[in-house]
DRENLUM-502226 format. One line per 5 residues: their letters; for each residue x, y, z of C-alpha. Coordinates in steps of 0.2 Angstrom, whole numbers. Layout:
DRENLUM-502226
A = X Y Z; ...
END
This chain:
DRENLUM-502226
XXXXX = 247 -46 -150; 234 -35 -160; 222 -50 -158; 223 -51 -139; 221 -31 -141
XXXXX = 204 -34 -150; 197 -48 -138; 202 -37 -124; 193 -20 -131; 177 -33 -138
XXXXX = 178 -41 -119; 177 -21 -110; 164 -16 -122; 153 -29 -119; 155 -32 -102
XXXXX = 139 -22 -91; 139 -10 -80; 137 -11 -61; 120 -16 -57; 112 -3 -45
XXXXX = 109 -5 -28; 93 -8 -19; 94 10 -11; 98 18 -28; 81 15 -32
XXXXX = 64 25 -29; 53 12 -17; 38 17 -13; 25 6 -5; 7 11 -9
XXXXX = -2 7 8; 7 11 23; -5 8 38; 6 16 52; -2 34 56
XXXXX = -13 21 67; 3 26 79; 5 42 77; -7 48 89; 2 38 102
XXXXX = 7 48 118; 27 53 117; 29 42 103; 40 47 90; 41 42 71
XXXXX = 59 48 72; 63 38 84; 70 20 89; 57 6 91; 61 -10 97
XXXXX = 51 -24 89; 50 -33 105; 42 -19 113; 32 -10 98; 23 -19 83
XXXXX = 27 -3 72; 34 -9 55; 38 7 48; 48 23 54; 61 34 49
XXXXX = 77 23 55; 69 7 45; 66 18 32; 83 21 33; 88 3 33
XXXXX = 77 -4 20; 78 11 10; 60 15 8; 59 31 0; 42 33 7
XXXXX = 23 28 0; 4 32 3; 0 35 22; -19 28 24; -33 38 33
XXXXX = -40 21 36; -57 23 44; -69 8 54; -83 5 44; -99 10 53
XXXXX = -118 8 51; -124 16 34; -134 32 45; -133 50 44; -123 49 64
XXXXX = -113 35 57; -106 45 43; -104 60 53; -93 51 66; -84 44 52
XXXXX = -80 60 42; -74 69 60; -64 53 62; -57 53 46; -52 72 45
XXXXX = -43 69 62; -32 56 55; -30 68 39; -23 80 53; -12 70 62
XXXXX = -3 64 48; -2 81 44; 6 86 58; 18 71 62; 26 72 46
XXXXX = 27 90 45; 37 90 61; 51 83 53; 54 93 36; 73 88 36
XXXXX = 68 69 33; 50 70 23; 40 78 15; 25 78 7; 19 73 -12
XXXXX = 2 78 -20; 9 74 -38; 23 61 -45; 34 77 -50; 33 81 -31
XXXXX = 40 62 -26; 52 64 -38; 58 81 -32; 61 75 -13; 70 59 -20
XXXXX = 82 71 -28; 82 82 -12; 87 65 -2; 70 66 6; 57 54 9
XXXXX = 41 55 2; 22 56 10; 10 55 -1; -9 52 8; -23 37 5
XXXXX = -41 36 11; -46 17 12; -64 16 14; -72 29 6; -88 27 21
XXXXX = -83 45 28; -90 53 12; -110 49 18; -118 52 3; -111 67 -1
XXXXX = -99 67 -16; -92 83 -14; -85 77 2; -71 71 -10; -65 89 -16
XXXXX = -63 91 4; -48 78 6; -43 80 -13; -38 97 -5; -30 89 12
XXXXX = -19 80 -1; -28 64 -3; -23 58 -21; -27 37 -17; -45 31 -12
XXXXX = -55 17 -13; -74 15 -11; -74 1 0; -66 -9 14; -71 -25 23
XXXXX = -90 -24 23; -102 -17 8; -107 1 11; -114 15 2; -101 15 -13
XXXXX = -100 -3 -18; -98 -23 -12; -84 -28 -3; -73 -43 -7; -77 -50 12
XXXXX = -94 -46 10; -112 -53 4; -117 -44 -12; -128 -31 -8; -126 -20 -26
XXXXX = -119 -34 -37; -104 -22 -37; -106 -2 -38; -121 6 -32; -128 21 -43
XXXXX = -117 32 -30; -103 22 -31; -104 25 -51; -104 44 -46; -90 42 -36
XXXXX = -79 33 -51; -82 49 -59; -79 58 -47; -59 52 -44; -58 54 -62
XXXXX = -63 73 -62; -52 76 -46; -37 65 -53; -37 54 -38; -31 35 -44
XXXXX = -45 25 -42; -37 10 -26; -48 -7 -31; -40 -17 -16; -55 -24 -4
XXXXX = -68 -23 -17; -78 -38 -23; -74 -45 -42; -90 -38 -49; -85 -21 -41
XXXXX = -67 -23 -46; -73 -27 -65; -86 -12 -66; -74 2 -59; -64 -8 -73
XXXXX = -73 -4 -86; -79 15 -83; -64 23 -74; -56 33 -90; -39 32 -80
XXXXX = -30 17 -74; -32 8 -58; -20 3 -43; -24 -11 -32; -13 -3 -17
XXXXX = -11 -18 -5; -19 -38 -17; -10 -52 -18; -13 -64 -33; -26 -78 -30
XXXXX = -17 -92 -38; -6 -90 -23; -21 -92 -12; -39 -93 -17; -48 -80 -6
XXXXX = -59 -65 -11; -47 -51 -4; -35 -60 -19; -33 -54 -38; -38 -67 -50
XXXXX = -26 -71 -66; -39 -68 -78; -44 -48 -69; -24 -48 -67; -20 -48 -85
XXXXX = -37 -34 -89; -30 -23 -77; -13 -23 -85; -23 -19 -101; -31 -5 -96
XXXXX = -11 2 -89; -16 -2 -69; -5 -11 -57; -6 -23 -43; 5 -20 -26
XXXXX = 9 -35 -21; 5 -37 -1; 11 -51 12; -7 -55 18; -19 -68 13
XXXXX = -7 -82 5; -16 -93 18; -31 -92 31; -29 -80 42; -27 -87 59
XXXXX = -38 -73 69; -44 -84 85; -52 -74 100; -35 -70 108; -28 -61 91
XXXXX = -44 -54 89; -45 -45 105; -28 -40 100; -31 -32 86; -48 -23 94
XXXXX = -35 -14 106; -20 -13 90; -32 0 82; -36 10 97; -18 8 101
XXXXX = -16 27 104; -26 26 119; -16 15 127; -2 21 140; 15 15 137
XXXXX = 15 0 148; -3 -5 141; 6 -3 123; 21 -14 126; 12 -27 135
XXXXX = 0 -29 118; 16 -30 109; 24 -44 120; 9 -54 121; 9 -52 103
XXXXX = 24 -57 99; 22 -73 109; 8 -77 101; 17 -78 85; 27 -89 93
XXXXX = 11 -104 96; -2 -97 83; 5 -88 71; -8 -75 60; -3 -83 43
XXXXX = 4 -102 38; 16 -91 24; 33 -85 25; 46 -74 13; 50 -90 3
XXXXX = 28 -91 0; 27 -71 -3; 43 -73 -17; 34 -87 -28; 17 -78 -27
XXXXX = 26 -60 -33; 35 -67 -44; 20 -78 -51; 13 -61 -52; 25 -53 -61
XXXXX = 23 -67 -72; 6 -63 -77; 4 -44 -78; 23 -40 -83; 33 -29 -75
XXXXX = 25 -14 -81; 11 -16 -71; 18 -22 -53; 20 -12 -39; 22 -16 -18
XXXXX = 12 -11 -4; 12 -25 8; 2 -19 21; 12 -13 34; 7 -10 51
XXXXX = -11 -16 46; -8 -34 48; 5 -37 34; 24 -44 37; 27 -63 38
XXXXX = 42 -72 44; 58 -67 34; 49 -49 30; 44 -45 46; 47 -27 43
XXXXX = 51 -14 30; 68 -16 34; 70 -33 26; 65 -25 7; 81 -29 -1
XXXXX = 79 -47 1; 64 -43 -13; 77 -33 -23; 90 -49 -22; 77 -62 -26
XXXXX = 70 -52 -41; 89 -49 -46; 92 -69 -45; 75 -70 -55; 83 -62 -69
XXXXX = 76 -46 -68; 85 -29 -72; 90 -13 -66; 75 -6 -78; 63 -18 -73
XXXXX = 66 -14 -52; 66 4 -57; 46 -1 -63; 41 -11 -49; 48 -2 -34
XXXXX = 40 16 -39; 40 21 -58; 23 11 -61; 18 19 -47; 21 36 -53
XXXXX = 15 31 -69; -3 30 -63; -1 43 -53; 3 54 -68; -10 47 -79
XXXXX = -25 50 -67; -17 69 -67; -17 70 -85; -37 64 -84; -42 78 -73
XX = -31 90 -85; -43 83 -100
END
């Protein structure tokens, strides 16, 4: 009897406690596309939106039931011809969509609420809010004016990047032809710029040469907000193992995204589709749902990408594999032309939660790569600008 006592206490004190849910954690996704919709007429980020009739991916209710607690919304603006009137129209542009994200989410301060430091992500997580912290990609808007960057540093910008799909001022671009072999002398200001400020330097749509040189003098750690992992697929957009692993040594981290695991299917008719997608908000409501049903039946004979959730799993965890779990994030690209089959939306999150689980990894390491790495880099550039 006192033997069976002893294998009894052994067997509850080593037994483990109840893993965590996948709402028990703090998700954030660093690259969150979707203020593209909130200039749309009556349309509502509160509200229900059918997927057959809206190609959102992300509002409150699906935040709701894939339990992101919130992420960097993007002021994502079109690059433009490197002139004095192209930067002007893009600075207005850009200060617009700084507004409007102001005032959609300040609309609704019972459900989120805005972050400018990780201490204020993690104060609306305890408050059961969700969190709005802000992005610029593409740092074209700037001109060549550097100061331009204290301007949305105060707007609550703490997330840029100096580039997106064609070279401009700053630096190359990963879909580009090298003009600057990397950074240009401005774009070396800039890197000190985000230093001084304590803006995390965001390294995703720059070339490899600019990726390696903002690398190499950035005193703080960078985030790539929205890369997957080239062995997954070898395009430019796409990390490299080898920059992978010096990222992770210098305490970045890559968020994982669902685009570019394959070639991107953009034929004429997506491609006209996505010409009226970014001018959505101009569109009346029947112009907006008839995009999204042609769409969506587009998906159905041409698909965007040859890559689904089963694809997306093996490249994450490949990359998990190689920079360790203290240096991956998410940010999929949502409502900018991310989501595949399986992971069609935001709601779908937990699967990644359930695979990672069946991968073998814990309730510490979920905690990492769903937001604390995150924060983590958020906090070190804040420490940066305190020194």
């Amino acid at each position: 009897m006192a033997l069976a006592l002893l294998l009894a206490g052994c067997a509850t004190t080593q037994a483990e406690p109840p893993r965590k849910a996948h709402r028990d954690f703090l998700v954030l996704d660093t690259h969150l596309d979707t203020p593209i919709h909130f200039g749309r007429p009556g349309w509502s980020f509160a509200g229900h939106h059918d997927p057959a009739t809206d190609l959102v991916q992300v509002d409150l209710e699906r935040m709701d039931s894939g339990a992101l607690d919130g992420g960097f919304f993007a002021i994502y603006t079109e690059q433009g011809p490197l002139t004095a009137k192209g930067y002007a129209d893009a600075l207005a542009f850009a200060r617009k969509r700084s507004d409007l994200i102001d005032s959609t989410l300040a609309a609704l301060p019972a459900r989120i609420d805005f972050a400018t430091t990780a201490a204020d992500a993690r104060r609306a997580d305890r408050a059961g809010l969700r969190i709005a912290f802000k992005s610029m990609e593409n740092s074209y808007p700037l001109g060549e004016d550097l100061s331009l960057l204290e301007d949305f540093y105060d707007r609550g910008v703490r997330l840029a990047g100096p580039v997106h799909g064609a070279n401009n001022q700053f630096a190359d671009s990963s879909g580009d032809t090298p003009k600057w072999n990397g950074l240009s002398p401005l774009g070396r200001q800039w890197v000190k710029e985000m230093n001084r400020l304590g803006m995390v330097i965001d390294a995703s749509h720059a070339s490899d040469a600019t990726f390696d040189q903002m690398l190499e003098l950035s005193t703080t750690p960078l985030l790539l907000s929205h890369s997957s992992g080239r062995a997954a697929f070898d395009h430019p957009r796409n990390l490299d193992d080898g920059r992978i692993r010096k990222l992770a040594a210098k305490g970045g981290a890559i968020c994982v995204s669902t685009i570019f695991l394959s070639t991107m299917n953009l034929g004429p008719e997506r491609a006209k589709m996505f010409g009226e997608y970014e001018h959505i908000a101009d569109l009346s409501p029947e112009q907006q749902a008839d995009l999204a049903r042609r769409w969506r039946a587009l998906d159905k004979t041409a698909p965007m990408w040859a890559a689904d959730f089963e694809r997306y799993m093996t490249m994450v965890l490949h990359v998990i594999e190689v920079a360790g779990v203290d240096h991956v994030c998410f940010g999929a690209d949502w409502d900018g032309g991310g989501g595949l089959p399986g992971i069609a939306d935001i709601s779908a999150l937990p699967k990644v939660t359930e695979r990672l689980r069946a991968a073998g990894y814990s309730d510490a390491d979920l905690a990492k790569m769903w937001g604390g790495n995150i924060l983590r880099v958020v906090e070190a550039a804040e420490r940066g600008a305190a020194r």
